[in-house]
DRENMI-482156 format. One record per residue (C-alpha): x, y, z. Coordinates in steps of 0.02 Angstrom, whole numbers, plus 32768, in hexadecimal, padded with zeros to 4 digits. Layout:
BEGIN
XYZ ...
//
This chain:
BEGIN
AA639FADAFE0 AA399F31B04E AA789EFEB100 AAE09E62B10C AA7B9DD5B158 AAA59D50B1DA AA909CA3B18F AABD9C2BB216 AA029BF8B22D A97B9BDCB1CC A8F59C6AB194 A8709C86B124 A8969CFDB08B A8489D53AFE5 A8789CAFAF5C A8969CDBAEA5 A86B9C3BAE2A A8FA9C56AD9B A8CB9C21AD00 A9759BE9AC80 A9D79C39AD06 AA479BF9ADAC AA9F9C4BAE2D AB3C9C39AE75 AB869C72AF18 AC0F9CECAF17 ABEA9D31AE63 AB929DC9AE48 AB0D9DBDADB3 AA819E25AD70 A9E99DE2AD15 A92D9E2FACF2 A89D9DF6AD53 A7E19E07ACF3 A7629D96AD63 A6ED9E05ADDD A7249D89AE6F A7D99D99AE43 A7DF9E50AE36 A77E9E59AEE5 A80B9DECAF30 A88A9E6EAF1D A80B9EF2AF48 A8079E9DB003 A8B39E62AFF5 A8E79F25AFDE A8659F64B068 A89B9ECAB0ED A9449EE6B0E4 A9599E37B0DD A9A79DBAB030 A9469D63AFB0 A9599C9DAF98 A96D9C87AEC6 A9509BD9AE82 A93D9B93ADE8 A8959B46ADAA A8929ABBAD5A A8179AC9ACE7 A8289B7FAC7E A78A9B6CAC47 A7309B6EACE0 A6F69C23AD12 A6B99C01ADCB A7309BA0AE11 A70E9B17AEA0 A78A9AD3AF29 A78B9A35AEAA A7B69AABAE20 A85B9ADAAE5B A8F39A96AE95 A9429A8FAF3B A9CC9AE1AF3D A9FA9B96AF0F AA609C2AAF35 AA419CC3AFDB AA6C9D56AF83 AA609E1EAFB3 AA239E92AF42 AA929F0AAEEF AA2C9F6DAE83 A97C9F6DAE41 A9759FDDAD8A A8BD9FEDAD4A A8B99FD3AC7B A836A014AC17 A7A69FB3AC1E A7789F2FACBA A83A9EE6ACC5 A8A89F14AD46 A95B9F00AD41 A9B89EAFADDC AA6A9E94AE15 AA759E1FAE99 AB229DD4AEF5 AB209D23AF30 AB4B9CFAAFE6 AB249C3AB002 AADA9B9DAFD7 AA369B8CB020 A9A19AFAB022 A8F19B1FB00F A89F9AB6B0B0 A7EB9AEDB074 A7979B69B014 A71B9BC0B08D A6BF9C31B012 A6BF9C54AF5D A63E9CF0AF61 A65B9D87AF5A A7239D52AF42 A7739CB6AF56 A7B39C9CB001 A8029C09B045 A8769BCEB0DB A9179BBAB0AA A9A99B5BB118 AA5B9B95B0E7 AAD19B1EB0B8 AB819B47B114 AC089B64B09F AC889ADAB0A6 AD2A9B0CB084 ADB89AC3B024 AE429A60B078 AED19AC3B0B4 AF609A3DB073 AF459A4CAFA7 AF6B9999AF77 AFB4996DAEB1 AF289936AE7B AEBA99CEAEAB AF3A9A39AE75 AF5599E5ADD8 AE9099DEADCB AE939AADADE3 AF199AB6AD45 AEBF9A4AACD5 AE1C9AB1ACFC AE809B6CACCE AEB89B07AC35 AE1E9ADCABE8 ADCA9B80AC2C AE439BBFABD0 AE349B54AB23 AD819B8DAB3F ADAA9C44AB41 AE069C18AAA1 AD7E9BC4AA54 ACEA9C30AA8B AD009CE8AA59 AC8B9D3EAAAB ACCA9CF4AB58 AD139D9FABAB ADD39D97ABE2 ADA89DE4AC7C AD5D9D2EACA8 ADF39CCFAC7E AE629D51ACF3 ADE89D41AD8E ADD79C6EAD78 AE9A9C79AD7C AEB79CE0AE08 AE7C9C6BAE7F AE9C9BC3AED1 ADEF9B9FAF16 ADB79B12AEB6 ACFA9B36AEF2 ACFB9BDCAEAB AD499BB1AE10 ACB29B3DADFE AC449BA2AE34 AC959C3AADB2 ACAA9BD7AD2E AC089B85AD3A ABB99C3DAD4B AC149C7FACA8 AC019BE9AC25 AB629BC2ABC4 AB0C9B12AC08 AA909AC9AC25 AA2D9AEFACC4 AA0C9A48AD05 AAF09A3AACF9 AAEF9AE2AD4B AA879A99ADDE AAEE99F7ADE7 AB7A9A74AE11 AB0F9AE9AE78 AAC89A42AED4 AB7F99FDAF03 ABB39A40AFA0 AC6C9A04AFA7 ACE69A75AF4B AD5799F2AF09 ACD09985AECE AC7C9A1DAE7E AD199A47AE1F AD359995ADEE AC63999DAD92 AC889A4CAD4A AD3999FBAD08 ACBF996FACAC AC4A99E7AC63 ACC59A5EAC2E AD2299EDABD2 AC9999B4AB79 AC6B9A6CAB49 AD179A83AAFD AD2099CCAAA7 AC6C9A10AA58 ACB89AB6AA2C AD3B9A68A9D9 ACE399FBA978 AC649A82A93F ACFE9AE3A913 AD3F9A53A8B2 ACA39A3FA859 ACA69AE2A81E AD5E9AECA7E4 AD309A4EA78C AC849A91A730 ACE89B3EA706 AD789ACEA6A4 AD029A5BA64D ACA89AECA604 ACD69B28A55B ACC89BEBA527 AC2A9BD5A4CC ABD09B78A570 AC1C9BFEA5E0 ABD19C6DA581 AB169C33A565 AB229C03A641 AB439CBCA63B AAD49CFFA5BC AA599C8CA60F AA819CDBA6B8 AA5F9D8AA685 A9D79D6FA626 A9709D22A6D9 A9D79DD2A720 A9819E37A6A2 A8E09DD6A6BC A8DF9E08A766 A91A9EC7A743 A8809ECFA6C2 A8FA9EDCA643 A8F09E95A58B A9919E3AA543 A9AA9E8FA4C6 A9399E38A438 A8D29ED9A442 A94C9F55A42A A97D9F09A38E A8D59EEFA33E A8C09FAFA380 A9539FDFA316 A90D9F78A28E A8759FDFA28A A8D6A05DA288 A92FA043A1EA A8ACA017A197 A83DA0BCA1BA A8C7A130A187 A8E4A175A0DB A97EA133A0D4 A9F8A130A02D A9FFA0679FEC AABDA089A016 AA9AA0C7A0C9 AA10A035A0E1 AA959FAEA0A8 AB1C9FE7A11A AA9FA00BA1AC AA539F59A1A5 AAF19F09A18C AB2E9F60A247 AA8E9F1EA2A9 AAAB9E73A253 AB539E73A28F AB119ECAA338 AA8E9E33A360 AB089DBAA356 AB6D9E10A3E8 AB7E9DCEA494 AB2A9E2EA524 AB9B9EBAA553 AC249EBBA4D3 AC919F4EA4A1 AC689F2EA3F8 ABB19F31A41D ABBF9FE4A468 AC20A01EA3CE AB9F9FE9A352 AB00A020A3D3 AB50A0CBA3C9 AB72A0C5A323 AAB6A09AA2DE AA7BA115A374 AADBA19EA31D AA9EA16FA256 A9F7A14EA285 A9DFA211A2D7 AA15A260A244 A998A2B6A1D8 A9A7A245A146 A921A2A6A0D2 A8CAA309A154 A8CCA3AFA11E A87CA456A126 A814A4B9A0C4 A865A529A086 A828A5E8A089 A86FA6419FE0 A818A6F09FF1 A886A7809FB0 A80FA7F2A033 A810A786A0BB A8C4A798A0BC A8CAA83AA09D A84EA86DA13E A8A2A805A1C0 A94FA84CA193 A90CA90FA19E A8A9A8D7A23F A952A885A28A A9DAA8ECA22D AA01A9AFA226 AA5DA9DFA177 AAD5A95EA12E AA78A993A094 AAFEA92DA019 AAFDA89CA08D AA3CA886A081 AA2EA89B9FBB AAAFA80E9FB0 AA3DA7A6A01A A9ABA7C59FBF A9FFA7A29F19 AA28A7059F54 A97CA6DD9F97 A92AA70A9EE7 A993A6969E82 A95FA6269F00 A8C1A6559EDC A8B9A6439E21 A920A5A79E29 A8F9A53E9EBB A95BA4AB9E8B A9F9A5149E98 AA54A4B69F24 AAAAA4FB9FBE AB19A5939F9E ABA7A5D7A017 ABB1A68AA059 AC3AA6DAA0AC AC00A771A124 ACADA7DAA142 ACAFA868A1B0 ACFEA8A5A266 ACAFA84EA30A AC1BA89BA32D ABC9A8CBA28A AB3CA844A278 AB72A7BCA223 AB40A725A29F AAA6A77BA2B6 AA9DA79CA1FB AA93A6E7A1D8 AA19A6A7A255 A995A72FA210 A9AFA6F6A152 A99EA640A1B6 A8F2A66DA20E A8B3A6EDA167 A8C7A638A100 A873A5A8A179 A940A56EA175 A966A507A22C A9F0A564A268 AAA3A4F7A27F AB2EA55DA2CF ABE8A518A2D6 AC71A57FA32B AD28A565A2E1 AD8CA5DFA33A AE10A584A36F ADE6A4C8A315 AE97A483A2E8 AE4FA3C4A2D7 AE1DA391A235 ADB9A307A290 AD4EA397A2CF AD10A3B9A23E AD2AA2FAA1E7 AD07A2A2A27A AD61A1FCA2CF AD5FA14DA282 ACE1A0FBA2EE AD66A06FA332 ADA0A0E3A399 AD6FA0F0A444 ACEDA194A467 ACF8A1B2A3AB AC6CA220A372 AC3FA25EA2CA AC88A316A29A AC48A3BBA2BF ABCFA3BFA20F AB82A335A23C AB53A34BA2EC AB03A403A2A1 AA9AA3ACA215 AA61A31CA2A2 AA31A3A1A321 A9D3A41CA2B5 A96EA384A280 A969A3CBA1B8 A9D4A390A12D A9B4A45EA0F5 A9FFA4B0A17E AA5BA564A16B AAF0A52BA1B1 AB57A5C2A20D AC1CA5A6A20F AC44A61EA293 ACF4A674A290 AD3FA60CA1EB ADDBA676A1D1 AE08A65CA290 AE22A597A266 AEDCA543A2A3 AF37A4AEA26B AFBBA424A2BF AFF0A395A2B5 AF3DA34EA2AD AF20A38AA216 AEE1A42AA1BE AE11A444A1E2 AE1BA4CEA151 AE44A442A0C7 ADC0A3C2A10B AD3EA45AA0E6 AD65A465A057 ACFBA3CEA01A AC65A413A093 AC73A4C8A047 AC75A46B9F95 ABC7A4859F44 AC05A4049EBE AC2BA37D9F26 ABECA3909FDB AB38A32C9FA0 ABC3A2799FCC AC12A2F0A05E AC49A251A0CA AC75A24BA179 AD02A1DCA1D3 AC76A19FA25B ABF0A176A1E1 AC51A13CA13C ABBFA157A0ED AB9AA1ECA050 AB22A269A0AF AACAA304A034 AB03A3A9A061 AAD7A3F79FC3 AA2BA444A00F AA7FA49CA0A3 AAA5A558A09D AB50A57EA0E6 AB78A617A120 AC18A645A175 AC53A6E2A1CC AD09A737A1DA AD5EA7CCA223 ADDEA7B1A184 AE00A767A0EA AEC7A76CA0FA AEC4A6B8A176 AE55A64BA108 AEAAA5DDA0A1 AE8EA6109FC6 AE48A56B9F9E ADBCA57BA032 AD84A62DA01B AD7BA6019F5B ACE8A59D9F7A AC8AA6269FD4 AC2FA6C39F9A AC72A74EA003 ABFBA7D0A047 AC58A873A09E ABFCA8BEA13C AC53A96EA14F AC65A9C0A1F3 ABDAAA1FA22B ABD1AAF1A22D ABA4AB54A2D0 AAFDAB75A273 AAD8AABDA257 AB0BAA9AA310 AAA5AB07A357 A9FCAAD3A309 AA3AAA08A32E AA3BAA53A3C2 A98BAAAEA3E2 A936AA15A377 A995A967A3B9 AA0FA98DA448 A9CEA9F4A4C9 A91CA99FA4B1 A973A8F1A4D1 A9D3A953A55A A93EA999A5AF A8D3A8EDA5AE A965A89AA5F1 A98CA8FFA68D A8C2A916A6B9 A8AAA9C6A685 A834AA26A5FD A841AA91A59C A7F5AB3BA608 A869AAFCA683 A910AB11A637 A908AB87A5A8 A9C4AB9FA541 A9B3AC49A4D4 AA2BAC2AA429 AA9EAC96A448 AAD6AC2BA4E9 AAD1AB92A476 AB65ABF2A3FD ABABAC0FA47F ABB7AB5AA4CA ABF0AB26A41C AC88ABB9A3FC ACABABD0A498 AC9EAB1DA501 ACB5AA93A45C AD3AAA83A3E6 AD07A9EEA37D ACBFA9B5A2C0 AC1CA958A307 AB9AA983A396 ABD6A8F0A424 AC36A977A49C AB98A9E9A479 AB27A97FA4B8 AB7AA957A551 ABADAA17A57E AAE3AA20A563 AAD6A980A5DD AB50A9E7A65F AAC2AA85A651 AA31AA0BA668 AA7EA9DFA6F8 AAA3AA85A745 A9EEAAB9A712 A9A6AA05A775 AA08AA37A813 A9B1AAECA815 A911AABCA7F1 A911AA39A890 A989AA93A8FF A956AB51A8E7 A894AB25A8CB A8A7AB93A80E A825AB7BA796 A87CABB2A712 A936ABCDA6C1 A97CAC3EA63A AA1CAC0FA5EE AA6DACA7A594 AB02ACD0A568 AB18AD31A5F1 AB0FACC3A678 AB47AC44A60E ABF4AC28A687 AB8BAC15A728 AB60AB67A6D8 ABF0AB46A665 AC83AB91A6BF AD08ABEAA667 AD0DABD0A5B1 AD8CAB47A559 ADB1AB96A4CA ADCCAC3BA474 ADD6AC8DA3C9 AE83AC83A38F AE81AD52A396 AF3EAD3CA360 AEFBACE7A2B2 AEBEAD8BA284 AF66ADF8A290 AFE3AE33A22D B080ADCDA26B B12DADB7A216 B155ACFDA214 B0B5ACB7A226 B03BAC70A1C0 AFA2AC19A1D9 AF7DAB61A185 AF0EAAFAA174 AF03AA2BA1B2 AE92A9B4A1B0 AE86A92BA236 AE12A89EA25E ADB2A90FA2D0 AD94A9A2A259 AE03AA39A218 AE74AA9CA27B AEBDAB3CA272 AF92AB0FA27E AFE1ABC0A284 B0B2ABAEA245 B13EAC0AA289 B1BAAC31A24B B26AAC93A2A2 B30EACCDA242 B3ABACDFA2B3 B466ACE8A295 B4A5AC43A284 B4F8ABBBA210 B470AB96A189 B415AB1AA1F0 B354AAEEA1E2 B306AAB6A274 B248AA7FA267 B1FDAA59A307 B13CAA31A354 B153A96EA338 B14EA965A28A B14CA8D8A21E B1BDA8B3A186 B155A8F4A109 B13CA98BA147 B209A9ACA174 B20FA989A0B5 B18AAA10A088 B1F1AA98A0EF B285AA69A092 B22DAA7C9FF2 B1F0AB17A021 B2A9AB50A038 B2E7AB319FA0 B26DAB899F5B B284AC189F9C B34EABFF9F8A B332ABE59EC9 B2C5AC8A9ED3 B31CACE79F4E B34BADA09ED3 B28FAD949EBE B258AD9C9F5A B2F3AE169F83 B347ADB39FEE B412AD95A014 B43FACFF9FA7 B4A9ACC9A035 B432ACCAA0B3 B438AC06A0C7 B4F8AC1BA0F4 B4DBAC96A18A B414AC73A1C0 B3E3ABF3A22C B329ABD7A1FB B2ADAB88A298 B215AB4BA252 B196AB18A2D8 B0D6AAF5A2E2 B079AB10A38A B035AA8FA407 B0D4AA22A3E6 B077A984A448 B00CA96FA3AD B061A901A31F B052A958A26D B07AA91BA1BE B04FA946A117 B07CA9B2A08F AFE5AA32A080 B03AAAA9A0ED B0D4AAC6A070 B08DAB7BA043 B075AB9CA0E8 B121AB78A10F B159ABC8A06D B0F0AC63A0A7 B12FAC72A159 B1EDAC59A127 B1E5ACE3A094 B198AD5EA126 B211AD43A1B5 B29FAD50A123 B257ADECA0D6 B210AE3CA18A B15AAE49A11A B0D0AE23A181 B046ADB5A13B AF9EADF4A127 AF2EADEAA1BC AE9BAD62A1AC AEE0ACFDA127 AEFDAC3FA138 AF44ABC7A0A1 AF49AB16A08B AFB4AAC39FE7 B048AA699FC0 B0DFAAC89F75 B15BAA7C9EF3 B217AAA29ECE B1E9AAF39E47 B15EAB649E8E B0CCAAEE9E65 B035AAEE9ECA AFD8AA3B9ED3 AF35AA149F1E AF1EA9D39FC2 AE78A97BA017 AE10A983A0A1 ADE5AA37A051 AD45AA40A0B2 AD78AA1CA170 ADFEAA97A150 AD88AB22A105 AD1BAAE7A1AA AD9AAB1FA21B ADDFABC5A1CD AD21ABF0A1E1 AD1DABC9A296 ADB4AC3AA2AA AD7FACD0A260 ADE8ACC6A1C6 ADACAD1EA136 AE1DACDCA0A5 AE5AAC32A07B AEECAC1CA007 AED5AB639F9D AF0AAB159F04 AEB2AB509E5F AEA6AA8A9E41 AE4BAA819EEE ADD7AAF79E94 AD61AA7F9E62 AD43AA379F1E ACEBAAE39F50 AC4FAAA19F34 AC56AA219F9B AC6DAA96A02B ABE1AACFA094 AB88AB6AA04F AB80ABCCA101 AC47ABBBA0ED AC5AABE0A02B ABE2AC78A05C AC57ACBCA0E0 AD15AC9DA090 AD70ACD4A010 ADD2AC5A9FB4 AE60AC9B9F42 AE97ABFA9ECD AF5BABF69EB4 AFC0AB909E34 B060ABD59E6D B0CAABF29F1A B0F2ACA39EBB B030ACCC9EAE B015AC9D9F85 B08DAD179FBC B06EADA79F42 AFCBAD859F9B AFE7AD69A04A B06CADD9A05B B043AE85A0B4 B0C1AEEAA034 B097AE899F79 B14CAE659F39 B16EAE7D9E91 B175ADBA9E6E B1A0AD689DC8 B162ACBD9DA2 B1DDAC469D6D B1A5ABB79CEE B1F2AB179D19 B260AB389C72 B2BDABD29CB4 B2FAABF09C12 B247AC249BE6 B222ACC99BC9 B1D7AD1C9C88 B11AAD419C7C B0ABADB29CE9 B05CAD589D81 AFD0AD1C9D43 AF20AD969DA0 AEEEAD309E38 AE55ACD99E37 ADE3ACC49EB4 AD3BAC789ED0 AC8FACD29EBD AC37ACE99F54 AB8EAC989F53 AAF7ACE79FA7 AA9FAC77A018 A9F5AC92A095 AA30AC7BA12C AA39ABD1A1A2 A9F3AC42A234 A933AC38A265 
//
């Protein structure tokens, strides 16, 4: 930055007056420079070209500096760098390049300038003598005891003062690098032979390391005399004056906030014991103990729960009943249950919290179901999802010794709906797991208890909590996975699968409003006719609830959005024309084949989680050994039904003219369609009975018939259930009569009336009565009694339901 400079002769320079600071040659050093007359000495050092003259000032206090104000000697050094810092400061790095002595100060406006005489370096003796050289070894041994002693002394320092043999410069280093005070600095600055400069720094470094170590000893000593109760007030003492400083309190106040605390809650005399007894023990903690944190988190967690807050509650039999019509199409069972159970509540307020159980297939309303019965009663609404809990500390919650415990699932709903009267929605119950950590299903068991969930207690709190004014309602796809003890303390309410009729005005009132808002369009924009909308449902869905309905509507919003913006069109009809140019090809199709005459085949009937479904059996006779082979990965149950069903028709084989020996010469194959779905169950053991009889006999089975029942050895027909999923979907298929156990008879009006309109049920007692039925060509069956010594009777005249005229769903 600057050229070098000839310093054989004397010349007048720019002088800098350091204040706490010296200078050595051969050591490069940067410092910050503040004064006006300072800053404009660099300013003309930089513009001259030429170096600045640093020495120290005597006096720091002085601000303008006189020749009698400084000292004589001080350092030529070039400047390196000049780094402006926010403010006046500026930031320079200067290297030193000789001794120099101040003859006179010529001027001390607008800078300090002075003449300055350099002082010729004198250089050490070329022969290194033992005592010089044992004088350099003594000095890299204490410089290094100092290192030792002194922490925050770089090791880069130690390296450089090692690597050389210049006993000036490792004076002048040294000197440079330790903390001293100035006037020792300028002895060593001042002294102008190396050896006797080494020989002053040896004396005051020594003395800096004897100090060092007796400051260290001093605090080695202090540190063993004090006891753990002294350590600990020095250090509560210390951060107290930390915290003092911060603008922190110590603590005091948080306690006498908790205090408060307690003592403004409505809080049992059991709760207000324990939770006193915790800040006692909490106030006698040190600063920043473990055990502090445990018992802050605990009283954080108490303290937010809504010990007595509640809300009021809104018990209106036609409050209920609007918002569920405004927010729910049909479900006409499912809403009288409801408002039962808000009239009790009505007449009897001081009932306490019941439990409700909404079962149905995904998709029919129960979530929403429960958070309109929450909003129609002025409930807080507090939902829990268990699908897939298999930690009975979920639902319990972890003993607070244990590090990030937290109190169960319950209680973290009742503290964040802030109301001790919450409907509380248990989301998914039958889809609940168990391990080794226990079984969540038994630990709700004492939550779902209406007799003893008022002392419900939780692992975290350990205290009795009141959960006898909460409503619980829970929601299931089936009743088969909850455990008999669990679903005993719950009032079960069935939501059935919906009907093409009912789907389609969900659809015009909720789901293609909710559809239309979303995506940005109106109503005169995008206009859907109903016969589109049956079609999107038969054609493009297959399911029990409205969820893939509501999207396929979502996929013709968006079709619709990209028109109107990309095409400019005011306006869109949907029909069921042009239906595909926004859907595509349709998913699904009638099962046309359902409606044939066909030897062998039979339609049944099953019920899943999802809804009914149409499961067609085939059956095939061929040469063979006698073997039965059922296929479509059945389960065991249903391998034994199709066994059943053989013997059956073995035991009435003249009957049903048929070779007694077929089973010696007949290989029977059994098989159900779409062989990737699992099936179990014995409901289709007429079906199979059915299908087996007409491959053996070469009789088709009448077209549009489907059959659902359970077949004995002896002929018996027993009831089956989920009667009204499987009505659901012979409906949706086109089928016209349904074959079901006479004891099944009494379940028919539980099914919807748009479906009990449009079937005809025949009720069957007998496997004898189903295929005098079914059967295209009526054989001339006999029914057998169990006791076949009994005299034979005629079959018994078929029964079938009565057909109920209904108005129709359609507007």
């Amino acid at each position: 930055m600057s050229q070098e400079w000839d310093m054989l002769h004397t010349s007048t320079m720019p002088t800098i007056a350091l204040r706490g600071l010296t200078v050595f040659p051969s050591v490069l050093i940067h410092f910050e420079v503040g004064r006006t007359i300072s800053i404009k000495a660099l300013e003309e050092a930089m513009t001259a070209g030429t170096p600045v003259f640093l020495v120290g000032q005597k006096q720091l206090n002085v601000e303008e500096p006189e020749q009698k104000d400084l000292y004589t000697v001080g350092t030529i050094a070039n400047i390196r760098q000049i780094l402006r810092m926010p403010g006046d400061n500026i930031r320079v790095m200067v290297e030193g390049q000789a001794r120099g002595r101040m003859l006179q100060l010529l001027r001390t406006e607008p800078f300090l300038e002075a003449e300055i005489q350099e002082i010729p370096k004198q250089e050490a003796p070329e022969k290194v003598t033992p005592k010089q050289e044992a004088l350099i070894r003594s000095t890299y041994d204490l410089f290094q005891s100092y290192g030792e002693l002194n922490q925050k002394l770089p090791s880069d320092h130690l390296v450089n003062v090692l690597s050389s043999d210049d006993p000036g410069y490792i004076a002048d280093y040294i000197a440079q690098n330790i903390p001293m005070r100035n006037a020792d600095k300028q002895t060593i600055l001042e002294e102008l032979h190396p050896v006797r400069r080494l020989e002053k720094l040896h004396r005051l470094l020594k003395r800096e390391v004897e100090i060092l170590e007796l400051d260290a000893g001093i605090q080695e000593k202090a540190k063993e005399q004090m006891n753990g109760q002294q350590r600990d007030y020095y250090l509560r003492e210390q951060m107290k004056a930390i915290q003092s400083e911060l603008g922190e309190d110590d603590g005091s106040d948080e306690i006498e906030e908790y205090r408060k605390k307690i003592s403004a809650a409505t809080l049992p005399d059991e709760v207000r014991e324990k939770l006193t007894k915790e800040l006692n023990r909490l106030a006698k903690q040190p600063f920043g103990s473990s055990e502090a944190t445990v018992q802050r988190n605990y009283l954080d967690v108490c303290l937010e729960l809504p010990w007595g807050k509640t809300t009021k509650e809104r018990v209106s039999v036609s409050a209920v009943r609007k918002t569920l019509d405004q927010e729910h199409y049909g479900l006409e069972k499912v809403k009288e249950r409801i408002l039962e159970f808000v009239a009790v509540k009505q007449l009897a307020p001081e009932l306490k919290g019941q439990v409700l159980c909404l079962v149905g297939p995904p998709g029919v309303g129960k979530t929403s179901v429960a958070m309109s019965v929450a909003s129609a009663m002025n409930r807080k609404l507090a939902r829990l999802s268990l699908g897939g809990v298999s930690d009975e500390a979920e639902i319990r919650g972890h003993r607070k010794t244990y590090v990030g415990a937290m109190p169960g699932r319950i209680i973290n709903a009742i503290s964040q709906s802030g109301s001790c009267n919450p409907l509380m929605l248990l989301d998914e119950i039958d889809k609940l797991g168990s391990d080794h950590r226990g079984d969540p299903a038994a630990a709700l068991l004492e939550v779902l208890d209406v007799e003893q969930n008022a002392t419900f207690r939780d692992n975290f709190l350990e205290l009795p909590f009141d959960l006898s004014d909460v409503l619980f309602v829970t929601t299931a796809n089936t009743l088969d996975t909850i455990p008999r003890p669990l679903l005993d303390r719950m009032e079960v309410i069935e939501l059935p699968s919906y009907t093409d009729e009912e789907k389609l005005q969900i659809a015009k009132r909720h789901l293609l409003p909710k559809e239309l808002k979303r995506h940005g369009l109106t109503g005169n924009q995008l206009r859907i006719s109903d016969d589109a909308i049956r079609s999107i449902i038969s054609a493009y869905t297959r399911e029990s609830g409205v969820r893939t309905l509501e999207r396929t509507l979502g996929a013709v919003c968006r079709k619709a959005a990209m028109k109107v913006v990309s095409e400019d069109r005011k306006q869109i009809r949907l029909t069921e024309k042009n239906l595909q140019e926004y859907l595509g090809a349709p998913k699904y199709y009638p099962e046309r084949q359902a409606l044939e005459e066909r030897v062998g085949v039979v339609n049944g009937l099953a019920w899943t989680s999802v809804g009914g479904e149409l499961l067609e059996v085939e059956v095939n006779v061929v040469p063979g050994t006698g073997k039965v082979e059922p296929t479509g990965n059945l389960g065991d149950v249903m391998k034994e039904s199709a066994h059943a069903a053989l013997s059956f028709i073995r035991s009435h084989a003249e009957q049903l003219h048929i070779p007694g020996d077929f089973y010696k010469d007949k290989d029977i194959h059994i098989h159900f369609p779409e062989g990737a779905v699992p099936k179990d169950g014995p409901s289709a053991g007429i079906a199979i009975t059915t299908a087996i009889t007409s491959a053996l006999t070469n009789v088709p089975v009448r077209r549009g018939i489907a059959m659902t029942g359970e077949v004995t050895l002896r002929g018996r027909v027993l009831p089956i259930g989920g009667l009204r999923e499987k009505t659901m979907a012979a409906f949706r298929n086109g089928i016209k009569t349904v074959i079901i156990p006479a004891d099944n008879g009494k379940d028919l009006e539980e099914i919807d009336q748009t479906v009990r309109n449009a079937l005809n049920f025949v009720l069957v007692e007998r496997a004898e009565q189903v295929l005098s039925y079914a059967l295209n060509k009526p054989q001339n069956l006999e029914e057998k009694t169990e006791n076949d010594s009994a005299p034979k009777q005629e079959p018994a005249p078929l029964p079938s339901c009565e057909r109920h005229k209904v108005p129709s769903l359609r507007q």
